[in-house]
C-alpha positions as CSV (number, residue, x, y, z in Angstrom):
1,X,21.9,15.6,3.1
2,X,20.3,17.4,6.1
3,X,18.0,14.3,6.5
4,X,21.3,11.8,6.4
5,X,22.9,14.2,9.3
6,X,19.8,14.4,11.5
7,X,19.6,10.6,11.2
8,X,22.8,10.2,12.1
9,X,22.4,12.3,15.2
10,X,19.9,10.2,16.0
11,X,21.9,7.4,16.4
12,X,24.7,9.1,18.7
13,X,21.7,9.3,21.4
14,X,22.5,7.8,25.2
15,X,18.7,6.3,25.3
16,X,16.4,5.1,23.0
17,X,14.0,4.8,21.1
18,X,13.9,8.8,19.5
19,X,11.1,9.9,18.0
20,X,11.5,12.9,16.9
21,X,10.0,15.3,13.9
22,X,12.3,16.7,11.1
23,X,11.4,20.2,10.5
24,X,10.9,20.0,6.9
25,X,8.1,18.9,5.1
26,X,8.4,16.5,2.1
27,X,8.9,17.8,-1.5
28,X,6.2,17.7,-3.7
29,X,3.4,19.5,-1.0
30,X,0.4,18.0,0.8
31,X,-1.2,15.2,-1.8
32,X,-4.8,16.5,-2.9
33,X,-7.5,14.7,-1.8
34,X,-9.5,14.1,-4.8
35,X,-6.6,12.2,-6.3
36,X,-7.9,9.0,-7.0
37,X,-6.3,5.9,-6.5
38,X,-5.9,3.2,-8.8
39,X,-4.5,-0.6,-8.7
40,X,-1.6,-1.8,-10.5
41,X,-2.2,-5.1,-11.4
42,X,-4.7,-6.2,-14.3
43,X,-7.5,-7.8,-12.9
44,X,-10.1,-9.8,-14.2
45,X,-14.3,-8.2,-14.3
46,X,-15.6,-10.1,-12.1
47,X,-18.5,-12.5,-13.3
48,X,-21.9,-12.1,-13.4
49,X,-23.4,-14.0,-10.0
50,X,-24.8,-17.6,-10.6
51,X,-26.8,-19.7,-8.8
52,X,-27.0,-23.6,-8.2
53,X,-24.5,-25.4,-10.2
54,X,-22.9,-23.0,-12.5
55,X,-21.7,-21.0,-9.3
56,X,-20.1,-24.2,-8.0
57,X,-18.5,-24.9,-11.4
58,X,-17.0,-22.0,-11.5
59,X,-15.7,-22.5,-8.0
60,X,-14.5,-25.9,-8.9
61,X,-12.6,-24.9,-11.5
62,X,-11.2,-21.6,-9.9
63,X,-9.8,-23.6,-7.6
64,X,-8.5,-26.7,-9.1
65,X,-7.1,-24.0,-11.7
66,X,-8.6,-25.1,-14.7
């Protein structure tokens, strides 16, 4: 709720733009920084490299779609 009021005073400012710090830091503490990251999405291993014509029918078909 104290976040919702300081926004709102904010707002009731004669000139603009604020920027201004809230006091309070986030819940949860500083993030550690050997946290790893990871993607969300499923994606595929990535082929082996080719060379000559395999690596061109690959690219044909990745983009045409197969």
């Amino acid at each position: 709720m104290r976040v919702l009021r300081a926004a709102r005073e904010l707002l009731t400012r004669e000139r603009g733009p604020v920027l201004e710090d809230f006091p309070d830091d986030a819940p949860g503490g500083p993030a550690e920084d050997d946290e790893a990251w990871a993607c969300p999405l499923p994606l595929p291993v990535p082929a082996s490299p080719a060379t000559g014509e395999e690596a061109f029918a690959r690219q044909l078909l990745a983009e045409v779609g197969r």
